[in-house]
C-alpha positions as CSV (number, residue, x, y, z in Angstrom):
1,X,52.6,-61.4,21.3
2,X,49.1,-62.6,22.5
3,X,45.9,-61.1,21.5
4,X,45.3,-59.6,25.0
5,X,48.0,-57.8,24.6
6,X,47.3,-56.5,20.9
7,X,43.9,-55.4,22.4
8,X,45.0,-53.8,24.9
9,X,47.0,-51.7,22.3
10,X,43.7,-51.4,20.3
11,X,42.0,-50.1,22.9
12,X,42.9,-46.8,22.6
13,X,41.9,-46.3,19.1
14,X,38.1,-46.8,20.7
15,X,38.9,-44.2,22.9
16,X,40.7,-41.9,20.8
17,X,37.8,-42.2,18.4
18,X,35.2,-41.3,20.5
19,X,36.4,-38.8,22.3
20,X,37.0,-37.4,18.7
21,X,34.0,-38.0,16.5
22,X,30.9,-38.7,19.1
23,X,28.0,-36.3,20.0
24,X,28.4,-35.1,23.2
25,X,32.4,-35.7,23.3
26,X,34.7,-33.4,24.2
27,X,35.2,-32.2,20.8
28,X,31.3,-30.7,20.3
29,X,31.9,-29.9,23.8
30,X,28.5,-30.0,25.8
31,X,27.1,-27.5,23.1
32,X,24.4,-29.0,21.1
33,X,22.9,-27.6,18.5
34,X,19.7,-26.7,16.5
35,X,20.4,-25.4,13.6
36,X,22.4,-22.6,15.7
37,X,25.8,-22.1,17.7
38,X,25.3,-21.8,21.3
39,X,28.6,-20.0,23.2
40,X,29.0,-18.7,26.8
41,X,27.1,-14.9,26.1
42,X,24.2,-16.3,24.6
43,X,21.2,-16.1,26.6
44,X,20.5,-19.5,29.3
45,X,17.2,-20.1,27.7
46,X,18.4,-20.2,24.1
47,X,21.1,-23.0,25.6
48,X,18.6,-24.5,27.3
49,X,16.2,-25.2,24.7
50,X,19.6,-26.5,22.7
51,X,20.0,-29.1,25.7
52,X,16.5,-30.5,25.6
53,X,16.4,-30.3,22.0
54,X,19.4,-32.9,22.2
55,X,19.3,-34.6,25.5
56,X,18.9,-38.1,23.6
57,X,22.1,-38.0,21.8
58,X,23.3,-36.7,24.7
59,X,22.6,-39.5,27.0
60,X,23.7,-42.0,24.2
61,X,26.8,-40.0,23.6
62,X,27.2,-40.3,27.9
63,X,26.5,-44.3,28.0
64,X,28.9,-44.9,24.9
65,X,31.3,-42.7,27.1
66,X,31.3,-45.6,29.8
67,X,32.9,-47.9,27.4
68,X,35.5,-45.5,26.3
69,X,36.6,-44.9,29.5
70,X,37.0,-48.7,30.1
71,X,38.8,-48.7,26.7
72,X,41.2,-45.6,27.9
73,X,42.0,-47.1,30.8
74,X,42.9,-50.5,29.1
75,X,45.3,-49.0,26.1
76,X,47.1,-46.8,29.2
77,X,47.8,-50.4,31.4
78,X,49.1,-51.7,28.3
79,X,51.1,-48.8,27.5
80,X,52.3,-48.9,31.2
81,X,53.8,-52.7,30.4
82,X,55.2,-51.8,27.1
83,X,57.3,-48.9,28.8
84,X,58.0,-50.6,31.9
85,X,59.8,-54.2,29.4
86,X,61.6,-51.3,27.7
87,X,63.2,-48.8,30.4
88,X,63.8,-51.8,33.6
89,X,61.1,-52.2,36.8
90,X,62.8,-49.2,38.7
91,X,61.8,-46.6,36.1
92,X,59.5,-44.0,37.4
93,X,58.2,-43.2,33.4
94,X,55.9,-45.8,33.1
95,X,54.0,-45.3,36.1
96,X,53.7,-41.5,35.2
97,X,51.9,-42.6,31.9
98,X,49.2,-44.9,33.7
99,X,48.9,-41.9,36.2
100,X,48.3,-38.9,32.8
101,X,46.0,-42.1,31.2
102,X,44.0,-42.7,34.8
103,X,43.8,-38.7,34.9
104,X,42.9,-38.8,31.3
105,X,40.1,-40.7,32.6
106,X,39.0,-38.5,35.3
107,X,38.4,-35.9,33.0
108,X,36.3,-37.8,30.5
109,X,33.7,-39.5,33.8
110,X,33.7,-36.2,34.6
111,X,32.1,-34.6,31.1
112,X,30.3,-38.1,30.8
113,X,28.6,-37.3,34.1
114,X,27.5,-33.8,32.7
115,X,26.3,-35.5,30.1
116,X,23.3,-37.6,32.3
117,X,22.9,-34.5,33.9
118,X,22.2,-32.5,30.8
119,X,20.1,-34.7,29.7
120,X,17.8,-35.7,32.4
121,X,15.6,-32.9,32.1
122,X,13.2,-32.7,28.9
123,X,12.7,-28.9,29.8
124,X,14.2,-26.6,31.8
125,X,10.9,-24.2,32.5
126,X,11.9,-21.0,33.3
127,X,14.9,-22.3,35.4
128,X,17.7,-21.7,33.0
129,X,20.8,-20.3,34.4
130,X,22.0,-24.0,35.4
131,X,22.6,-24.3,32.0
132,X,25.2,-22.0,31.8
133,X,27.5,-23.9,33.4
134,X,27.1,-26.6,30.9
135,X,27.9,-24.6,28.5
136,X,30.8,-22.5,29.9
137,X,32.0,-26.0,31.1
138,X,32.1,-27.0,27.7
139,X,34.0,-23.9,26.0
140,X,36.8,-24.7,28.6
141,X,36.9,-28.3,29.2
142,X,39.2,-29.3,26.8
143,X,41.6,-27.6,28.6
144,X,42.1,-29.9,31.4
145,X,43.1,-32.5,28.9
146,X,46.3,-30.6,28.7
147,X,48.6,-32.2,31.9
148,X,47.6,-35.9,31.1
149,X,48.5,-36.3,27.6
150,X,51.6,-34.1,28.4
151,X,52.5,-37.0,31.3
152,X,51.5,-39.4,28.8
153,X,53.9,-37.8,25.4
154,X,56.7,-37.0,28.1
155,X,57.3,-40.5,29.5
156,X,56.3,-42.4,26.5
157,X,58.8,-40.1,24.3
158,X,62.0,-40.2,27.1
159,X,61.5,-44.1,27.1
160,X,61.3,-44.4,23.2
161,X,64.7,-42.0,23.0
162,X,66.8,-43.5,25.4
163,X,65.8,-47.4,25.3
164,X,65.3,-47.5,21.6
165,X,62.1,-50.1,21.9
166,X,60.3,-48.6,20.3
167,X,60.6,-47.8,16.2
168,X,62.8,-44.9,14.7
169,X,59.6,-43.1,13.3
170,X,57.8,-43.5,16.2
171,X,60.4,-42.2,18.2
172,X,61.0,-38.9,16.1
173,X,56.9,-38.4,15.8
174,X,56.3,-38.4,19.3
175,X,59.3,-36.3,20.3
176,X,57.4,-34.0,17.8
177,X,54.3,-34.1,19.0
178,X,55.4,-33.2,22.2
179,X,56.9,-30.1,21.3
180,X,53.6,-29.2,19.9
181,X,52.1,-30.0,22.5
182,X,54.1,-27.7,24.6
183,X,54.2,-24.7,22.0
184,X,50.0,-24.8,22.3
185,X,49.9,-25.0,25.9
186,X,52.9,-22.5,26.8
187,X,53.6,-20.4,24.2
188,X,50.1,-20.3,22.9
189,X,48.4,-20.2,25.7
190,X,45.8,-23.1,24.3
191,X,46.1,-26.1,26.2
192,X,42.9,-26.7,24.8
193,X,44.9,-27.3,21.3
194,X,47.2,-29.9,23.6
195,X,43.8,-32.8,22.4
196,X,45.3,-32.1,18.4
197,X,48.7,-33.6,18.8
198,X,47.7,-35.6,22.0
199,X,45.0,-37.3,20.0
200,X,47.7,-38.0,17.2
201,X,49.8,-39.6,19.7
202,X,47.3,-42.0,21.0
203,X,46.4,-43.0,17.3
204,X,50.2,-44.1,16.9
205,X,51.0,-45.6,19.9
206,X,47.5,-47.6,19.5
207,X,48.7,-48.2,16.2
208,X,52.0,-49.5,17.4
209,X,51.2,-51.4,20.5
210,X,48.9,-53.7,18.3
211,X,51.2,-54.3,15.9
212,X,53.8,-55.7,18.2
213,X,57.5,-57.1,18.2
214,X,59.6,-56.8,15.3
215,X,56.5,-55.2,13.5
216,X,55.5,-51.9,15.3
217,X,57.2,-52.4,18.9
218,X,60.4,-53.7,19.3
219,X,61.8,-54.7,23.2
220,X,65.2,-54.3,24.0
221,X,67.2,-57.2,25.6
């Protein structure tokens, strides 16, 4: 296995970590804060002074975003090989995976471009109602995550099950991951919740993927 390949699997543990853990990531949302909670019925000059407050981190948080797009995009082409080697060229499940990772992607320039905008200005005067859209943006976001990763946990687990390339835990995890996935997003009614066990996935397949034949990903014939 050559070491493009075992970065390419790699890659998404970048991603998956900073859409996790970094300021300004989907997981703070687009809600900084002070030393207080801002939420959708506070008043936009409370938000707004939270924005400027924290349009640094921010902006960082926006730039590091770049790179973890690039990253996101690299793990999903290498999760698109992987699947395509293990279910034949004329399956239709690998190209659905790339298509939930380039979504995926989508998604995150989309928050990292709120993100420069959020933080362009170093006070919002007495024009604050713009950023209530930030905020309400970032209470419901997350949401949107929902479809991709299901794409992504669908194809990936129907080509695990059926070819048997990839490993026996690997195969049971992610077969129930997606069923978690699907009980926040339907029966729920969180799709929101869908970045828990979608975020899980990615850290396992990364996991896998890098590890390679015979160790963590095994091709069939």
């Amino acid at each position: 296995m050559s070491l493009i390949d075992r970065a390419g699997g790699l890659a998404g543990l970048g991603a998956a970590i900073y859409i996790l853990f970094l300021p300004g990531c989907i997981c703070d949302l687009w809600i900084p804060t002070i030393g207080m909670d801002v939420g959708p019925e506070d008043p936009s000059a409370l938000a707004a002074k939270a924005f400027a407050a924290n349009g640094e981190s921010v902006r960082l948080s926006a730039y590091f975003g770049l790179i973890a797009v690039f990253l996101l995009i690299m793990f999903f082409s290498r999760l698109h090989g992987a699947l395509r080697d293990a279910s034949g060229p004329s399956s239709w499940l690998p190209t659905m995976a790339l298509a939930g990772g380039v979504l995926m992607a989508g998604v995150l320039l989309v928050e990292i471009g709120l993100g420069f905008a959020s933080s362009e200005l170093s006070s919002y005067g007495e024009e604050t109602q713009v950023v209530k859209f930030f905020v309400l943006w970032g209470w419901n976001s997350a949401n949107l995550l929902a479809p991709p990763f299901a794409m992504a946990l669908v194809s990936t687990t129907l080509v695990a099950l059926s070819a048997k390339a990839f490993p026996q835990w690997y195969r049971w995890a992610s077969a129930a991951l997606l069923v978690l996935l699907l009980l926040t997003s339907g029966v729920l009614r969180a799709p929101g919740l869908a970045i828990v066990p979608g975020m899980l996935w990615m850290f396992l397949t990364s996991f896998v993927l890098a590890l390679g034949p015979n160790r963590g990903l095994t091709q069939t014939p």
